[in-house]
Backbone as a chain_set.jsonl record, in Angstrom:
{"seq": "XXXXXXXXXXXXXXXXXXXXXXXXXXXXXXXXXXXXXXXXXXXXXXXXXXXXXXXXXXXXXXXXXXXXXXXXXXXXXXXXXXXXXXXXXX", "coords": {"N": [[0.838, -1.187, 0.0], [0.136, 2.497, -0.719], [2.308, 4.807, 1.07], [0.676, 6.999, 4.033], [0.779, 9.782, 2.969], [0.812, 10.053, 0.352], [-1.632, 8.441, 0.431], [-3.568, 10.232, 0.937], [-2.911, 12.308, -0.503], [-4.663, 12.051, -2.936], [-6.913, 12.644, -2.581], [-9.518, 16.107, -2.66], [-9.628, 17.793, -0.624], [-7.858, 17.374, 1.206], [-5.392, 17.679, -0.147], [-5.732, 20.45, -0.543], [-5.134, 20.786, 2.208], [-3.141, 19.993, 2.58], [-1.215, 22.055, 0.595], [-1.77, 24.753, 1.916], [-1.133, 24.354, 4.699], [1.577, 23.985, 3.589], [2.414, 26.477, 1.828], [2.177, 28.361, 4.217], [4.472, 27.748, 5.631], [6.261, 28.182, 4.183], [5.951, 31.089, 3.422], [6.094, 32.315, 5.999], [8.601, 32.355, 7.893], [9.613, 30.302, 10.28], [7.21, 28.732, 11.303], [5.707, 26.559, 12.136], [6.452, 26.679, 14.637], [5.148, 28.491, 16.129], [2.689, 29.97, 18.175], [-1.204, 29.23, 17.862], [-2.594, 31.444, 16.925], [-1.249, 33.133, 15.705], [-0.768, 31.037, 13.71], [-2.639, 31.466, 12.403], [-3.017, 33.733, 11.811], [-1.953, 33.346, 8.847], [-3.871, 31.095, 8.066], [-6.208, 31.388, 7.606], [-7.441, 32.928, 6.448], [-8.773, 34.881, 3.81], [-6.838, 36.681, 1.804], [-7.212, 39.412, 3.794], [-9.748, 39.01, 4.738], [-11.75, 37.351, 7.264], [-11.393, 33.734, 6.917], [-13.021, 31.203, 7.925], [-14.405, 28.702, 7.426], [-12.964, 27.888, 5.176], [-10.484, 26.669, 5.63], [-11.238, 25.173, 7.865], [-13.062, 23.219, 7.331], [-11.795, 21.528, 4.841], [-10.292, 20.329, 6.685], [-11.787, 18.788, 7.837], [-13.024, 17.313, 5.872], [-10.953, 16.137, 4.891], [-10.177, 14.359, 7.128], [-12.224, 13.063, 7.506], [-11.966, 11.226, 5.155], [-9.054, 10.276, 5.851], [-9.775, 8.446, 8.297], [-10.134, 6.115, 6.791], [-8.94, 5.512, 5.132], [-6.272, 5.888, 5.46], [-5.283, 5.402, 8.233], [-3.793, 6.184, 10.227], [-2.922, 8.684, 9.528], [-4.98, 9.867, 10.813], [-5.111, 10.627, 13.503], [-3.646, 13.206, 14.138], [-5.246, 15.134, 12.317], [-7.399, 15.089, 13.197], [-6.78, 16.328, 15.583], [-6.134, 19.253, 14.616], [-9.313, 19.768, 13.514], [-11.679, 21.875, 13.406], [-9.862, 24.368, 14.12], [-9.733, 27.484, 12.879], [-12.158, 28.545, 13.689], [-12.329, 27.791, 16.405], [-9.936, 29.851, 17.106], [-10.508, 31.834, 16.379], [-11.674, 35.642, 15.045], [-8.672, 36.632, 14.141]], "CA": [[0.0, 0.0, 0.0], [1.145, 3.356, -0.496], [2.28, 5.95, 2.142], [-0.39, 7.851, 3.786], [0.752, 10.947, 2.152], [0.318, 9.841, -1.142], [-3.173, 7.768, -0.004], [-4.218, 11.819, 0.91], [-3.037, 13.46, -1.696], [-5.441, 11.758, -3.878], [-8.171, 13.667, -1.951], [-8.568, 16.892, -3.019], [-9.208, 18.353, 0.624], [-6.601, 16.819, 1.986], [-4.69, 18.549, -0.696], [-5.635, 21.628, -0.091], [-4.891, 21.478, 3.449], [-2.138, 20.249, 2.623], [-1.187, 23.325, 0.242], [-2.121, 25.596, 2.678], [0.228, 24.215, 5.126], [3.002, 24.511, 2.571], [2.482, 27.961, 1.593], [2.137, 29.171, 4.858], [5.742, 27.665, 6.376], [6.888, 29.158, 3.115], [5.636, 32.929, 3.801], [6.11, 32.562, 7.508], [9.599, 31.449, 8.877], [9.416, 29.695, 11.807], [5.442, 28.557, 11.109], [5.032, 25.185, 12.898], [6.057, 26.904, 15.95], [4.267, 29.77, 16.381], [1.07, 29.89, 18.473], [-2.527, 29.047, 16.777], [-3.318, 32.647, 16.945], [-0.262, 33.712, 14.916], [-0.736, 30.681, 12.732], [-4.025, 31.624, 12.058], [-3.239, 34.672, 9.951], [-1.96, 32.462, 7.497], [-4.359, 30.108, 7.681], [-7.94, 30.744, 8.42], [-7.668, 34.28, 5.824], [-8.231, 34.713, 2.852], [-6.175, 38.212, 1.799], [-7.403, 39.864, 4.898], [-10.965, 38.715, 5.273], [-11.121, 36.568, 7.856], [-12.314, 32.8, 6.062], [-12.806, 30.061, 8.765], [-14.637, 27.678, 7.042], [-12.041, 27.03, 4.134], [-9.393, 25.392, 6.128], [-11.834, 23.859, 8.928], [-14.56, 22.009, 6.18], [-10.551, 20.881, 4.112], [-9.62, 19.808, 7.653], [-12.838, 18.039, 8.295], [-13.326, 16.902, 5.186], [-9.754, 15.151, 4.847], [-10.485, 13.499, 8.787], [-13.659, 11.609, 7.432], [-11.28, 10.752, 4.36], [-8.435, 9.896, 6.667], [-10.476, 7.829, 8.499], [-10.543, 5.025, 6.574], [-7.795, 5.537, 3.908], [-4.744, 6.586, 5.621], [-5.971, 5.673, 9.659], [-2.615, 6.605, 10.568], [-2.777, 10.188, 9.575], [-6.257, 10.648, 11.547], [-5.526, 11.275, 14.986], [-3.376, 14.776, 13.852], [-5.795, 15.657, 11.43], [-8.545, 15.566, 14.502], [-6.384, 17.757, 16.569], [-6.761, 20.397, 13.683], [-10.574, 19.908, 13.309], [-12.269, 23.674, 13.758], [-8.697, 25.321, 14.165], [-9.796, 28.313, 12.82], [-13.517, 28.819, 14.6], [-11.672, 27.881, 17.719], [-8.644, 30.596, 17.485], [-11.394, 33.122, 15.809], [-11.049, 36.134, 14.122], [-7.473, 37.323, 15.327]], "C": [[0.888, 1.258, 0.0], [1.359, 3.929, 0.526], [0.941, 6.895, 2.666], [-0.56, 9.47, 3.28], [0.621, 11.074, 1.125], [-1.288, 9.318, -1.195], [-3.951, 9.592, 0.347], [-4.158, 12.592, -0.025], [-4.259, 12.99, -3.077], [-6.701, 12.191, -3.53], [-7.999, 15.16, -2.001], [-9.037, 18.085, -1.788], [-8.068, 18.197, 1.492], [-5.254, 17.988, 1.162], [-4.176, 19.298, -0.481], [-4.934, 22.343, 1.133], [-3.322, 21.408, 3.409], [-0.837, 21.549, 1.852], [-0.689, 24.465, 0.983], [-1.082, 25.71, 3.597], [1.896, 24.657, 4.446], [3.106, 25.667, 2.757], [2.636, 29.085, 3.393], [3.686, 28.739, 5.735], [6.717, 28.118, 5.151], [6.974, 30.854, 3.683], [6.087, 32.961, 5.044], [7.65, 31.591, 8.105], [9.173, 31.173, 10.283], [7.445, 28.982, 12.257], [4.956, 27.516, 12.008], [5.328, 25.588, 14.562], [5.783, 27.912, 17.123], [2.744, 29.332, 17.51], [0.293, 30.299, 17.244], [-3.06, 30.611, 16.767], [-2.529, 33.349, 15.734], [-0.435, 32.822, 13.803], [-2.076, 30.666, 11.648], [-4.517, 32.931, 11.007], [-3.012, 34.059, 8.521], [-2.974, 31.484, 6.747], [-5.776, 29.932, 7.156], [-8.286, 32.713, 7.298], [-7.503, 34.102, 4.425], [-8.252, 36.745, 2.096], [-5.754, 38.362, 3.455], [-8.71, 39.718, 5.249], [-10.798, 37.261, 6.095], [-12.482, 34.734, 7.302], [-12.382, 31.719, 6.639], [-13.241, 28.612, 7.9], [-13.788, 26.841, 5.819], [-11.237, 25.764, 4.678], [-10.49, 24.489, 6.866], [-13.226, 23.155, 8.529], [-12.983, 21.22, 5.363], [-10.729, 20.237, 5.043], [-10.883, 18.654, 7.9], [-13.191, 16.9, 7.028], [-12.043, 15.453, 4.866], [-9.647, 13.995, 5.785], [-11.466, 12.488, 8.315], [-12.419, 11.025, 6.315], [-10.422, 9.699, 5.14], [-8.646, 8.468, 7.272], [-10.197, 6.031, 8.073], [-9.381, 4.435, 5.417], [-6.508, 5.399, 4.462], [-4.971, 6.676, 7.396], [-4.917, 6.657, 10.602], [-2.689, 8.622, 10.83], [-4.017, 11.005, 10.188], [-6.427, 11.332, 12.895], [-4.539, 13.192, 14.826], [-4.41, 15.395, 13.354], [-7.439, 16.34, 12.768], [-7.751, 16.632, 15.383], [-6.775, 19.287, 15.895], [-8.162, 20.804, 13.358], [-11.479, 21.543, 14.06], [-11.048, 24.524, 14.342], [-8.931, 26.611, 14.073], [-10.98, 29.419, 13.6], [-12.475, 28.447, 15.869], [-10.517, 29.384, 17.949], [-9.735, 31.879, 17.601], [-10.754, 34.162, 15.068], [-10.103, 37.205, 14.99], [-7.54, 38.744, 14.24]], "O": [[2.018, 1.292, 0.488], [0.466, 3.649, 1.326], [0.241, 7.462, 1.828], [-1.58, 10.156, 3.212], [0.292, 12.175, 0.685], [-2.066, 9.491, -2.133], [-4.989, 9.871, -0.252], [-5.001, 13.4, -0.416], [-4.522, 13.737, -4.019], [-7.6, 12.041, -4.357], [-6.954, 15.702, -1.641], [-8.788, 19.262, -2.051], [-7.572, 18.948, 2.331], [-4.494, 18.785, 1.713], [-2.978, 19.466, -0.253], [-4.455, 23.465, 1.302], [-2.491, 22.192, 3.868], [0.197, 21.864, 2.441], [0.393, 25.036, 0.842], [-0.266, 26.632, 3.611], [2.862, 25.344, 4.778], [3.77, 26.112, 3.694], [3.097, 30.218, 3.526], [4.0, 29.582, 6.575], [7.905, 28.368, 5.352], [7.888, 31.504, 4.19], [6.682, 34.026, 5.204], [7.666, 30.459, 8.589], [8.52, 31.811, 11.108], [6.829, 28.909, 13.32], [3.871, 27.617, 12.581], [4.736, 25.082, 15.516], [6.036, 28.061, 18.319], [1.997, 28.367, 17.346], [0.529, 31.013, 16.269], [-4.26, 30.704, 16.512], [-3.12, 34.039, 14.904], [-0.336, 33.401, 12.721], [-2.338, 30.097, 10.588], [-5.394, 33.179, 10.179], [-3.628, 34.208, 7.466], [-3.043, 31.146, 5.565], [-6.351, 28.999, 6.596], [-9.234, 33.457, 7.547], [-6.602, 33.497, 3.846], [-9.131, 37.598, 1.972], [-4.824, 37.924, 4.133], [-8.982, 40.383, 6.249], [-10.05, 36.332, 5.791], [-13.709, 34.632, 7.323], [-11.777, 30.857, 6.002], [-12.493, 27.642, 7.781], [-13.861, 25.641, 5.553], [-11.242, 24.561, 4.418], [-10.654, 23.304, 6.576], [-14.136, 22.707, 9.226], [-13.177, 20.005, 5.326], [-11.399, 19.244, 4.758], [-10.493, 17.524, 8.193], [-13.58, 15.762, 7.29], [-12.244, 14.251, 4.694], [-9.181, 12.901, 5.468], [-11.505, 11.309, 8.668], [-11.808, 10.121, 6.885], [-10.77, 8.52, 5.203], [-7.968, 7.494, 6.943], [-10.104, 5.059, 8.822], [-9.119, 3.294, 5.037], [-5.662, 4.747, 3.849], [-4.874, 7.777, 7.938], [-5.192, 7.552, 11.401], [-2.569, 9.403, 11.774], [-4.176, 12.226, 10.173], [-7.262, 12.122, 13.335], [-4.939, 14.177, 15.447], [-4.657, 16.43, 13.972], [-8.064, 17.378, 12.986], [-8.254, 17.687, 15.769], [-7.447, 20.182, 16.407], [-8.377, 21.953, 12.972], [-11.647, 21.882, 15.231], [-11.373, 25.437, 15.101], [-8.483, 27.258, 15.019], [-10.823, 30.588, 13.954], [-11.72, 29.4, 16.062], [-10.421, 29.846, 19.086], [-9.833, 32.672, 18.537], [-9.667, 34.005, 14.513], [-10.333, 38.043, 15.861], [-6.862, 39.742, 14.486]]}, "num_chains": 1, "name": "protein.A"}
């Protein structure tokens, strides 16, 4: 079987989130260890409007995926679940 980063990437929430992630430890040195408030400009915006449901419906959406595909990569993916409704709009 493959890796579960390859059985995700064939989902295209998972994708995204994963994307998202990318781009934002790109733009943002030091990104993974920032507080969720700080990582939340990157994440949970889109420009400067603040866009919760993008990442945390990806994030949710990838978790049911997860789930069953890739079990492995489910219990992170639940820690992330409403990330952005939880931090709010910083």
């Amino acid at each position: 079987t493959p890796p579960p980063s390859q059985q995700l990437a064939q989902n295209p929430s998972c994708a995204l989130l994963s994307q998202a992630l990318s781009i934002c430890a790109v733009l943002t040195p030091g990104f993974v260890t920032l507080l969720p408030p700080q990582q939340a400009h990157c994440l949970c915006y889109s420009s400067t409007v603040w866009a919760p449901n993008v990442l945390d419906d990806a994030v949710k959406t990838c978790a049911d995926f997860a789930s069953t595909a890739a079990p492995g990569a489910f219990p992170p993916l639940m820690n992330l679940e409403g990330f952005c409704l939880s931090v709010g709009d910083v």
